[in-house]
VMD Tcl script that draws the C-alpha trace (Angstrom):
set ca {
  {32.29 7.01 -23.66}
  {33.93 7.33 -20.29}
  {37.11 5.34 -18.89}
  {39.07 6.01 -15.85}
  {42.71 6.33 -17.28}
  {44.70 6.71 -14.12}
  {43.59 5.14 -10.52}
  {44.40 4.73 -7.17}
  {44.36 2.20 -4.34}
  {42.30 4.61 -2.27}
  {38.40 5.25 -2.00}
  {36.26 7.36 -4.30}
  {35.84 9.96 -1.73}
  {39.31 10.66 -0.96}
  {40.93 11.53 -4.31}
  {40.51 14.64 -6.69}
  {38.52 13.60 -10.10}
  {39.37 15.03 -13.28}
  {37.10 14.72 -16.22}
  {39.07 15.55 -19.45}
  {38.55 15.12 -23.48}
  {41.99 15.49 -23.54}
  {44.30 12.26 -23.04}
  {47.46 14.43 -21.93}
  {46.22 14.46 -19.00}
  {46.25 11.02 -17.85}
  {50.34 11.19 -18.10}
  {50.23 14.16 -16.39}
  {48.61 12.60 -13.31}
  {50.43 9.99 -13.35}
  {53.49 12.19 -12.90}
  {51.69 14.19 -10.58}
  {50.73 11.34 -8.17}
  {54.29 10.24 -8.33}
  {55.34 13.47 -6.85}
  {52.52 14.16 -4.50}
  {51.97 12.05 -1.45}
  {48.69 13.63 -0.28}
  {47.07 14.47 -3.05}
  {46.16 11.69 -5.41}
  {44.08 12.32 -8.95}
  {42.11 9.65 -11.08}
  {41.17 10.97 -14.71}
  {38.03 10.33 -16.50}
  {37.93 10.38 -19.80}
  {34.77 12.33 -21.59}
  {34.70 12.52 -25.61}
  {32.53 14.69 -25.15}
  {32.99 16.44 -21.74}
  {31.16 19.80 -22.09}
  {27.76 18.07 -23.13}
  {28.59 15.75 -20.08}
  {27.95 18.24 -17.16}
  {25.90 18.06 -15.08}
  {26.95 14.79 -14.09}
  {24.13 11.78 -13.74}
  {23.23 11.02 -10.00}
  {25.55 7.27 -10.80}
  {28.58 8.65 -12.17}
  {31.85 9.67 -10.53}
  {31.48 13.52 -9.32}
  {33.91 15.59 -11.02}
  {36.44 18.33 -9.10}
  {38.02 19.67 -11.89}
  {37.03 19.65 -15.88}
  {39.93 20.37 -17.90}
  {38.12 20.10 -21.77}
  {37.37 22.28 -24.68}
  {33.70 24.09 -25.26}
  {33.59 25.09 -21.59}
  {33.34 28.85 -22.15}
  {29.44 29.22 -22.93}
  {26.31 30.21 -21.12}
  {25.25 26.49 -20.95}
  {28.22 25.25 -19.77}
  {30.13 27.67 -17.67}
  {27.31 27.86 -14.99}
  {28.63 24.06 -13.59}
  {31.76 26.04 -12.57}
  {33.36 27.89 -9.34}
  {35.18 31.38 -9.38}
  {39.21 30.52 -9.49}
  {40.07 33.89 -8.45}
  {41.23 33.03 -4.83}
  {44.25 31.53 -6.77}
  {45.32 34.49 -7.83}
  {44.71 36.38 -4.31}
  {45.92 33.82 -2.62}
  {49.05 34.10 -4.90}
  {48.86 30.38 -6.23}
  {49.06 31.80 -9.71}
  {50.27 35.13 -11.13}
  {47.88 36.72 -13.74}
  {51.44 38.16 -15.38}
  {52.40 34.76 -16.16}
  {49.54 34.10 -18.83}
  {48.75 35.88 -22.15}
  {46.44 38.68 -20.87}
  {43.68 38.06 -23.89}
  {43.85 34.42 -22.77}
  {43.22 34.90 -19.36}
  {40.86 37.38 -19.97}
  {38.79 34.82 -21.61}
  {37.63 33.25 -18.95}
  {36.23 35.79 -17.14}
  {32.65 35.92 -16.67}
  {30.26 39.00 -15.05}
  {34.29 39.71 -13.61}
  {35.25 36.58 -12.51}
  {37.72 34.10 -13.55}
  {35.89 31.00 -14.07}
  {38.07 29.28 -16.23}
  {41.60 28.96 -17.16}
  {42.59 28.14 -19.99}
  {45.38 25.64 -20.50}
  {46.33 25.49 -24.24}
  {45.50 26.44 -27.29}
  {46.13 26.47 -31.00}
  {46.67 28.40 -34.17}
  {45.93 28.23 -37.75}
  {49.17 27.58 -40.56}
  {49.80 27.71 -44.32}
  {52.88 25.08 -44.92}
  {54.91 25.16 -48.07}
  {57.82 23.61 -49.12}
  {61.68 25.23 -48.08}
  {62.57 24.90 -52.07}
  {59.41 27.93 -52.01}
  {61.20 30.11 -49.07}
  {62.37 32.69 -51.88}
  {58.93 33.55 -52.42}
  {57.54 34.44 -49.37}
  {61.02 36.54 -47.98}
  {61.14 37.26 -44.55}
  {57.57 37.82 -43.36}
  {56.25 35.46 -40.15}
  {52.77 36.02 -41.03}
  {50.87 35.37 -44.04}
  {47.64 37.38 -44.88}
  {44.74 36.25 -47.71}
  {45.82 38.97 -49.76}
  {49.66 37.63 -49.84}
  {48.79 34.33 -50.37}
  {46.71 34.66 -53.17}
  {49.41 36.54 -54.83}
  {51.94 34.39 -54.45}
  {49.48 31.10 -55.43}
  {48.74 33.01 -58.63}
  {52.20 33.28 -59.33}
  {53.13 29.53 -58.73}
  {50.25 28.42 -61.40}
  {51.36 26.58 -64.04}
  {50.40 25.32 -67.65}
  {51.51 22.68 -70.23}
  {51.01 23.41 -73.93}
  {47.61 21.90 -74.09}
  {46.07 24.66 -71.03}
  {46.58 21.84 -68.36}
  {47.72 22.75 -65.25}
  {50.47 21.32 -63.93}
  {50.65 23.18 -60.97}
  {48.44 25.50 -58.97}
  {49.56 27.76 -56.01}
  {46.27 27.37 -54.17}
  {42.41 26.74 -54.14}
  {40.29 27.84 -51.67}
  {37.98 25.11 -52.28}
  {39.98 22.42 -51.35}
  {39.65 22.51 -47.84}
  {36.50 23.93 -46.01}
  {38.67 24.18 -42.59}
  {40.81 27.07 -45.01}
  {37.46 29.08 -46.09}
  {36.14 28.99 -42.51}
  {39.44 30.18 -41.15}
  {38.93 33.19 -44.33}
  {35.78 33.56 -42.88}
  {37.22 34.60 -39.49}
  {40.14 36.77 -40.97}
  {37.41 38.99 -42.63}
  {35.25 39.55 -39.80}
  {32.43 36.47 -39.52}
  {32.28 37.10 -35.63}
  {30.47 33.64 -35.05}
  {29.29 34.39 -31.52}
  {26.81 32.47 -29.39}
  {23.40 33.40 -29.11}
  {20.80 31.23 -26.87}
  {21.48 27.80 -28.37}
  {22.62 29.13 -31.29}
  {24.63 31.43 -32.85}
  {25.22 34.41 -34.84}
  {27.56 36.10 -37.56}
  {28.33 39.09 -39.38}
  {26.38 38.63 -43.03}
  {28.65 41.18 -44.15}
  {31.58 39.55 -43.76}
  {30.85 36.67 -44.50}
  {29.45 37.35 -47.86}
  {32.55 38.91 -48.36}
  {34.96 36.51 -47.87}
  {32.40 34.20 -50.24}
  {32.93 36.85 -53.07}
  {36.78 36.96 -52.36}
  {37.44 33.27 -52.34}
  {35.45 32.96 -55.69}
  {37.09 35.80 -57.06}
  {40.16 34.20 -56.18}
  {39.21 30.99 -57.90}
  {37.59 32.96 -61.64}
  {40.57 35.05 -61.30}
  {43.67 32.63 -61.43}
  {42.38 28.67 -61.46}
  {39.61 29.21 -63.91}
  {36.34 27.68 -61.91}
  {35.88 25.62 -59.11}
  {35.70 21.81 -61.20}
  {39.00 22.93 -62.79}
  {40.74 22.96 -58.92}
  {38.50 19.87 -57.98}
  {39.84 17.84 -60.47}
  {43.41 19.01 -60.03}
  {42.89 18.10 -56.61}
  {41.39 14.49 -57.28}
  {44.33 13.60 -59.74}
  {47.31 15.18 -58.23}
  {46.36 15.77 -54.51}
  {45.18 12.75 -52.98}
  {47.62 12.43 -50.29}
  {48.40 14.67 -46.84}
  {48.55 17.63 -46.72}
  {52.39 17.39 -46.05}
  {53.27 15.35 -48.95}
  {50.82 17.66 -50.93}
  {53.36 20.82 -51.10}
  {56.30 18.35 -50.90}
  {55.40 16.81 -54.71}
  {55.58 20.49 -56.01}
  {52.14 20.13 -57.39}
  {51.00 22.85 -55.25}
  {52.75 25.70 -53.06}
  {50.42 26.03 -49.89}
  {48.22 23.93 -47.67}
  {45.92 24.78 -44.66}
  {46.40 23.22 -41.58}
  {47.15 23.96 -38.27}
  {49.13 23.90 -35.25}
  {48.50 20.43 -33.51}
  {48.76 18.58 -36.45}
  {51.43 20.37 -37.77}
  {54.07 19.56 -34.72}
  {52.21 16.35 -34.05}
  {54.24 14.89 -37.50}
  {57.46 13.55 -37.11}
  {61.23 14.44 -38.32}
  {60.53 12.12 -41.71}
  {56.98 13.86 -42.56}
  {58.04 17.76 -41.98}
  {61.78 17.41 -43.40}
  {61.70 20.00 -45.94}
  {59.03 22.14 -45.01}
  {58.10 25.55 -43.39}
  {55.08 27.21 -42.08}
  {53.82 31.22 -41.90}
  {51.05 32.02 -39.34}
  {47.89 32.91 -41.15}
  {46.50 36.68 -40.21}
  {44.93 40.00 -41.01}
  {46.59 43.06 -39.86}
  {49.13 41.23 -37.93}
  {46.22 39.46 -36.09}
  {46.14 36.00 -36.00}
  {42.95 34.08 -34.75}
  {43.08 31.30 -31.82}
  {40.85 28.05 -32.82}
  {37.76 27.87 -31.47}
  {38.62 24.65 -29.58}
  {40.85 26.60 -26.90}
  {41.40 23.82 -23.77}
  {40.31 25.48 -20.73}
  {40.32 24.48 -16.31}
  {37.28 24.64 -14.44}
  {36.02 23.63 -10.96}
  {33.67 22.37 -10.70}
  {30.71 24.11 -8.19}
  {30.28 21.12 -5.76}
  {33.59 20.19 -5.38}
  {34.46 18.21 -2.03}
  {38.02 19.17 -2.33}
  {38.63 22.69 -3.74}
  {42.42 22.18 -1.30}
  {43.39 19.31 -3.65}
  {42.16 21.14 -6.82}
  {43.91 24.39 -6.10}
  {47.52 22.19 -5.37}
  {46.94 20.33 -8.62}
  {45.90 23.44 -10.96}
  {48.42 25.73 -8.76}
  {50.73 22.08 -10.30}
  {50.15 22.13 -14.05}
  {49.98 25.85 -14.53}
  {53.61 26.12 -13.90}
  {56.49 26.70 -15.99}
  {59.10 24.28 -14.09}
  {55.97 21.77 -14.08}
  {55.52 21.88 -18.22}
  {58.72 22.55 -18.67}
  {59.19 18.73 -16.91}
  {56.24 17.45 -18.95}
  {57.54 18.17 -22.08}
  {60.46 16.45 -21.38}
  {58.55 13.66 -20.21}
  {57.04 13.26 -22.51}
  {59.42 13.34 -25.33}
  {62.20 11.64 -23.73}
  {59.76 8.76 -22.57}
  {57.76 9.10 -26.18}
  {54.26 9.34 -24.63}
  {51.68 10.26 -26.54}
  {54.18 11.42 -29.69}
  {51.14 12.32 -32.24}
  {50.17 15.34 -30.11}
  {51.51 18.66 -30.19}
  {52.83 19.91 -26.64}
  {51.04 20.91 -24.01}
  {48.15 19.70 -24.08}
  {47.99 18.98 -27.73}
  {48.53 22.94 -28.02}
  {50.18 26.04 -26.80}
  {50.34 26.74 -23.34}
  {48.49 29.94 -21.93}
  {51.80 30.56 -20.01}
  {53.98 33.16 -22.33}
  {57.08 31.65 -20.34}
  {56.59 28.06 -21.46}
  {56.09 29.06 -25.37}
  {58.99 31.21 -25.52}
  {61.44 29.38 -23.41}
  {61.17 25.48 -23.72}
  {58.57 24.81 -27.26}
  {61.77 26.06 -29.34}
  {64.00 23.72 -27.81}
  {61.50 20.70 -28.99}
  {59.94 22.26 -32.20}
  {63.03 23.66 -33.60}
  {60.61 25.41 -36.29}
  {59.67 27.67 -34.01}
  {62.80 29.45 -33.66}
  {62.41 33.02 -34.69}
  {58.20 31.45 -35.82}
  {56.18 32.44 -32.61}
  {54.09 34.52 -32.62}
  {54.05 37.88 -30.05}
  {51.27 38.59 -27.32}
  {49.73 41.02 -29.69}
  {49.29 38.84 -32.38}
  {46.65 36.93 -30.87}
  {42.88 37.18 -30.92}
  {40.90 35.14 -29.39}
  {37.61 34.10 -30.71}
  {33.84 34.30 -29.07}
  {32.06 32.66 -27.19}
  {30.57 29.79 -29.17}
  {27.84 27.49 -28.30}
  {29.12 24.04 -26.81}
  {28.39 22.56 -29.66}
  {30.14 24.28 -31.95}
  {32.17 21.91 -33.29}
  {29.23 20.32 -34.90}
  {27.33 23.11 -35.53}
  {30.60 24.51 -37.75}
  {30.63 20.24 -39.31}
  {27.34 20.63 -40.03}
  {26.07 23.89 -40.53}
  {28.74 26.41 -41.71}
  {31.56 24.15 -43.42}
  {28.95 22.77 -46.46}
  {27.62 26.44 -46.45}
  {30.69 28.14 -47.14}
  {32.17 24.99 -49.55}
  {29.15 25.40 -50.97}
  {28.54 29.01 -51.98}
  {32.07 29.41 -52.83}
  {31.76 26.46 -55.75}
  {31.57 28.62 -58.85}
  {30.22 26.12 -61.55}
  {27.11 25.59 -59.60}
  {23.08 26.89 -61.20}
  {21.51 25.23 -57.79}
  {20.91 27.83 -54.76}
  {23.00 26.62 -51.68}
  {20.55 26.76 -48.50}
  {20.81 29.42 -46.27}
  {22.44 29.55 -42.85}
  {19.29 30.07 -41.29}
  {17.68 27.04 -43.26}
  {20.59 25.38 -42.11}
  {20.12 26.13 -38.36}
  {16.03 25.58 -38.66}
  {17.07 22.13 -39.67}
  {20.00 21.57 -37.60}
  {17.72 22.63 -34.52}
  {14.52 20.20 -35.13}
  {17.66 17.31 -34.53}
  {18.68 18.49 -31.12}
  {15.52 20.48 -29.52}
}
mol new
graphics top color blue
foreach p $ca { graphics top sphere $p radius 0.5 }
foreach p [lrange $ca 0 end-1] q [lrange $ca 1 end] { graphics top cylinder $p $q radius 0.2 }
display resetview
């Protein structure tokens, strides 16, 4: 689907076009045409904006692309190097997270910039704080300690509560997945992984399940009669210390749905892994107006301009059920440390350093449903411990997933 969000009096020709599968943006050039008298955006929206390029002869030319699943071979090769921006002095490479920056940098070029980004959380209730003490991060091997701990019984072997199950969410094991080594990584139209790994984060989550909730139909059925409800309310009833989630939907809850509760970052040797889905700036190679581009990305990736955003966005309440920038971190260090805290008081003393973050491969474009369709069942699948049938392989997985698309 496509929709032009923001537009202007003028032709076609004469302003900049941004296509975008992020809705952010529409305020933001709104506020930016507000403040700019000769330079004018319009924003286009693309649900899918990576499988959109190369544009169709008809449609509306795009300047800049400002999506997520840019950073691939298939992809990447619609863009134009960005790094007169930083010779030119428009943007300072100190300003961004190095690793983040780095990114986008293809055969030593910077391609893309990325513009936000996200990171995966365990939430618990505050009544719970005693148990984790004063650690920021949480690793696999803490948390399943402390959810063994929490487990509870009645007098008839029922339990009443359980700390955690790795089989209730399939967004947790995949995140496991990462944290022991996985290494999903692009190849051709596909991908591939470290078998290593990832058997061994299958063995660890079902050891993890034999170990301290008894089998995999025991947590399912805790989980169908006591937690049917978000994730939020999930920890809040008691019923269970931790749920996965993750940053943007985290902050994207209001004062009423995260009263009472706290977060810890979840990593592996003080590491913790960006999502896949990182939000990234391109322009795009046959651009009529790289001038107009460079003032509005030389614009956005500013501190004083999201510092302003934020504010506008929260004083004005635009767009309240997203997270930030961008629905996400920004790539600017000064932006994170100096003005998220003021707005997400729960990240006082909560974010995480520079070297904390890793940032992941590069993944196909479509990742996000190769990982829906492909890896997710896999992994909920193999990890189910009560089960005498054979769960498909990946590679029967990607055979199949392959005669759909090619």
């Amino acid at each position: 689907m496509t929709a032009v969000l923001t537009s202007c009096s003028r032709k076609a020709n004469d302003y900049l076009v941004i296509w975008t599968d992020t809705p952010a943006l529409a305020s933001f050039a709104e506020d930016f045409n507000a403040t700019h008298k000769d330079s004018k955006v319009v924003i286009v929206y693309k649900e899918k904006a990576a499988s959109s390029l190369p544009p169709s002869a008809d449609e509306l030319q795009p300047d800049i692309v400002i999506a997520s699943w840019l950073m691939n071979s298939t992809i990447r090769r619609n863009f134009a190097s960005l790094d007169f921006m930083f010779k030119s002095k428009l943007l300072n490479r100190d300003d961004f997270y190095p690793q983040i920056l780095e990114y986008g940098i293809i055969d030593e070029k910077q391609y893309l910039i990325p513009l936000s980004f996200n990171l995966p959380m365990i939430i618990y209730s505050n009544s719970n704080e005693y148990m984790l003490q004063d650690e920021h991060l949480l690793t696999l091997d803490r948390m399943e300690e402390i959810s063994a701990a929490y487990n509870a019984k009645n007098k008839s072997e029922a339990y009443t509560a359980i700390g955690y199950a790795p089989g209730w969410d399939k967004e947790f094991l995949y995140e496991a997945s990462k944290l022991q080594g996985a290494d999903y990584a692009e190849r051709g139209k596909s991908f591939i992984w470290n078998e290593k790994a990832l058997k061994d984060t299958i063995r660890r989550m079902k050891d993890w399940t034999t170990k301290f909730n008894t089998d995999s139909t025991t947590e399912k059925n805790f989980q169908f009669r006591y937690l049917f409800m978000p994730k939020h309310r999930q920890v809040s009833t008691g019923r269970c210390l931790f749920a996965s989630t993750r940053s943007d939907k985290f902050f994207a809850l209001d004062e009423s749905q995260n009263e009472g509760l706290n977060f810890r970052w979840l990593a592996s040797d003080d590491k913790i892994p960006i999502e896949d889905d990182i939000v990234c700036i391109g322009l795009y190679k046959k651009t009529r107006h790289t001038r107009k581009a460079e003032i509005f990305i030389s614009w956005l990736l500013n501190e004083k301009t999201q510092k302003h955003l934020l504010e506008r966005k929260l004083t004005m309440k635009l767009d309240t059920s997203t997270f930030g920038l961008a629905n996400g971190f920004s790539s600017i260090k000064a932006t994170n440390e100096n003005i998220y805290p003021v707005y997400y008081r729960q990240l006082l003393g909560s974010l995480p350093g520079e070297k904390n973050l890793v940032m992941p491969d590069i993944l196909p474009y479509r990742w996000d449903s190769i990982k829906e369709k492909i890896i997710l069942p896999y992994l909920e699948e193999c990890v189910t411990t009560d089960s005498k049938k054979e769960p498909a392989s990946l590679e029967e997985r990607i055979e199949n997933w392959n005669k759909q698309f090619y």
